[in-house]
Backbone as CSV, one residue per row, in Angstrom:
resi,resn,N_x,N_y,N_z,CA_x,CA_y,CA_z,C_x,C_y,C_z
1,UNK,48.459,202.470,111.796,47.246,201.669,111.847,47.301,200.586,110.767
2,UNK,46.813,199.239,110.712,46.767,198.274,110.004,45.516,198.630,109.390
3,UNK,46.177,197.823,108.182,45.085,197.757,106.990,44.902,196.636,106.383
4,UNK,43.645,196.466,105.681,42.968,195.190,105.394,44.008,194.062,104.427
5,UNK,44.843,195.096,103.897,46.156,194.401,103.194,47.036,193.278,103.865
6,UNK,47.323,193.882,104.829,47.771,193.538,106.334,47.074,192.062,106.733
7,UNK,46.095,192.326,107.269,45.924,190.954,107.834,45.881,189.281,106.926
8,UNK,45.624,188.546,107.938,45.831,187.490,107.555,44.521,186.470,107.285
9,UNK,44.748,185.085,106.550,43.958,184.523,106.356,43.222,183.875,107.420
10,UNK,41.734,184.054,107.128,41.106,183.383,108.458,40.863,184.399,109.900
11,UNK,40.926,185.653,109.252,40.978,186.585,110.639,39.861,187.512,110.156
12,UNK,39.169,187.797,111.196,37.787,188.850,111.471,38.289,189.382,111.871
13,UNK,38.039,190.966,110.963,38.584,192.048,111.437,36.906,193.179,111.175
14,UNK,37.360,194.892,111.844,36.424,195.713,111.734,36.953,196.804,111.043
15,UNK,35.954,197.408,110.349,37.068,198.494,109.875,36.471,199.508,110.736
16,UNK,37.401,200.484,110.741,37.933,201.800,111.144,37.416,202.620,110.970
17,UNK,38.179,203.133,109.626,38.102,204.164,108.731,38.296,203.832,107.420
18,UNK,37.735,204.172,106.269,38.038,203.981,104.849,38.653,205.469,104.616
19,UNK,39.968,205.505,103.671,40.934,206.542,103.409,40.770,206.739,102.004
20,UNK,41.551,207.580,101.410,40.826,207.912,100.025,39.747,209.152,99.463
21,UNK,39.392,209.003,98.669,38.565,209.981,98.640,37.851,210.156,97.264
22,UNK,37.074,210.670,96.594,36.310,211.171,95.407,35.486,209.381,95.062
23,UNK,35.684,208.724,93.805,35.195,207.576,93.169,35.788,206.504,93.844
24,UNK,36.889,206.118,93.828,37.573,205.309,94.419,36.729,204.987,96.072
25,UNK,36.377,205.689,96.782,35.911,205.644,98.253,34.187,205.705,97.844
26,UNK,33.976,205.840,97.207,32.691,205.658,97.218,32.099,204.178,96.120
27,UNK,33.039,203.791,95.269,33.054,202.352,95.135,33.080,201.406,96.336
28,UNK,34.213,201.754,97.201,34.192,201.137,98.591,33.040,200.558,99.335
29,UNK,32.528,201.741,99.509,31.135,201.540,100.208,30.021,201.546,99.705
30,UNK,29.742,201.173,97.904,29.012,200.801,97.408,29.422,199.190,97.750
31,UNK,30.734,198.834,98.213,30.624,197.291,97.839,30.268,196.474,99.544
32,UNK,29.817,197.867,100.058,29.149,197.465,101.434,30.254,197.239,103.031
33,UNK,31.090,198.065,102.143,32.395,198.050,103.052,32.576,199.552,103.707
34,UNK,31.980,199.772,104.737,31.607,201.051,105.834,31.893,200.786,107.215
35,UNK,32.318,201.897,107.814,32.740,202.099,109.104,32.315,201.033,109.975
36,UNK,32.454,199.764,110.235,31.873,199.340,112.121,31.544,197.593,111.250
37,UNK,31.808,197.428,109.937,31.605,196.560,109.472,32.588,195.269,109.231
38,UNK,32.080,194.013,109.734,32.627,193.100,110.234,33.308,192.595,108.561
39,UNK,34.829,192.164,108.675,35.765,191.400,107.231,36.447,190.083,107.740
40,UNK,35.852,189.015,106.977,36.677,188.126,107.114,37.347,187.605,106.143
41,UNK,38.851,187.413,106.583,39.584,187.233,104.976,39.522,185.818,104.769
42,UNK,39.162,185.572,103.641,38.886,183.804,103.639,40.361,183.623,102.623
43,UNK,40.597,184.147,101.435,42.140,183.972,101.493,42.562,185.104,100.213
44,UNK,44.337,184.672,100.152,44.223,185.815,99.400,45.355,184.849,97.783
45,UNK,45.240,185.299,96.791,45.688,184.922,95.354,46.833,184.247,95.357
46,UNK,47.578,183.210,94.876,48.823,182.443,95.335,50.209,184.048,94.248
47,UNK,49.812,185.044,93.910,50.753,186.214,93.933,50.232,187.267,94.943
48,UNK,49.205,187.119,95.589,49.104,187.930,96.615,47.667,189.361,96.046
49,UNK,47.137,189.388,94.994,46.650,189.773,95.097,45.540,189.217,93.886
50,UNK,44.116,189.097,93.718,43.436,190.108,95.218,43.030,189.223,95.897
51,UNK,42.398,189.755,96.847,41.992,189.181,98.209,40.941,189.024,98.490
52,UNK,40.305,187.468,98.936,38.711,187.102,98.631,38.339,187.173,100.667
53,UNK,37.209,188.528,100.399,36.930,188.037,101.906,35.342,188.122,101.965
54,UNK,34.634,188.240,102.764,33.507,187.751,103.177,32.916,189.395,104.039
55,UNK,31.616,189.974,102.877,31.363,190.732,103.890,29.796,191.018,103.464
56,UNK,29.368,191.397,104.841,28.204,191.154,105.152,26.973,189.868,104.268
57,UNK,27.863,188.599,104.641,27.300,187.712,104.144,27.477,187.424,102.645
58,UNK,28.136,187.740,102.116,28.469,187.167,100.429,30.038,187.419,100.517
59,UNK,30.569,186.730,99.439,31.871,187.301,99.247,32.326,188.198,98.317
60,UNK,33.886,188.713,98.129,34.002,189.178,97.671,35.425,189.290,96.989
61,UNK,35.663,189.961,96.077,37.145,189.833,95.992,37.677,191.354,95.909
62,UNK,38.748,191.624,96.438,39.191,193.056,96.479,40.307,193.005,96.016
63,UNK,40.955,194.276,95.181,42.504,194.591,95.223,43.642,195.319,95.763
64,UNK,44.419,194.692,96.210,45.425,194.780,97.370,45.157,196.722,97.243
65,UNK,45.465,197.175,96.091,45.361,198.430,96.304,44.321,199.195,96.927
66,UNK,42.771,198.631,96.500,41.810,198.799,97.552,42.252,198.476,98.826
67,UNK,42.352,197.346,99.247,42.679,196.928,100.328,43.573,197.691,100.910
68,UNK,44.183,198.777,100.284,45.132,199.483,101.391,44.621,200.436,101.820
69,UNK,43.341,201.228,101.708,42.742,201.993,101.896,41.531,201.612,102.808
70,UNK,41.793,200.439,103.329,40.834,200.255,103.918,41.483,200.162,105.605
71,UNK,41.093,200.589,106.660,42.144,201.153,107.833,41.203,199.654,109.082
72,UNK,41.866,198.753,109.930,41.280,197.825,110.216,41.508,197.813,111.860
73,UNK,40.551,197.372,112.613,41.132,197.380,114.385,40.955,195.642,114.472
């Protein structure tokens, strides 16, 4: 399964599933990033990380390592 790491700039994606577990996963979805919720990556760091995307109306910036835990359709 692809993950939010994964995609590319300029692409709306949904997530899945968030993977992980204890603090780490519940930072996640304090930052409003939950099951059925629409990501758009607006871009990502000229070394690749982190990654500024757009969710539920504000932005945001994430790190690739978050971002791998995040599971995307």
């Amino acid at each position: 399964m692809r993950t939010l790491k994964d995609v590319n700039t300029k692409e709306t994606v949904k997530v899945a599933k968030i993977n992980g577990e204890g603090a780490v996963k519940r930072r996640i979805m304090d930052m409003g990033i939950t099951k059925g919720t629409e990501i758009y990556v607006r871009k990502v760091a000229p070394l690749g990380d982190p990654i500024e995307v757009t969710v539920r109306g504000y932005e945001l910036s994430i790190r690739k390592a978050d971002a791998e835990m995040i599971a995307v359709e």
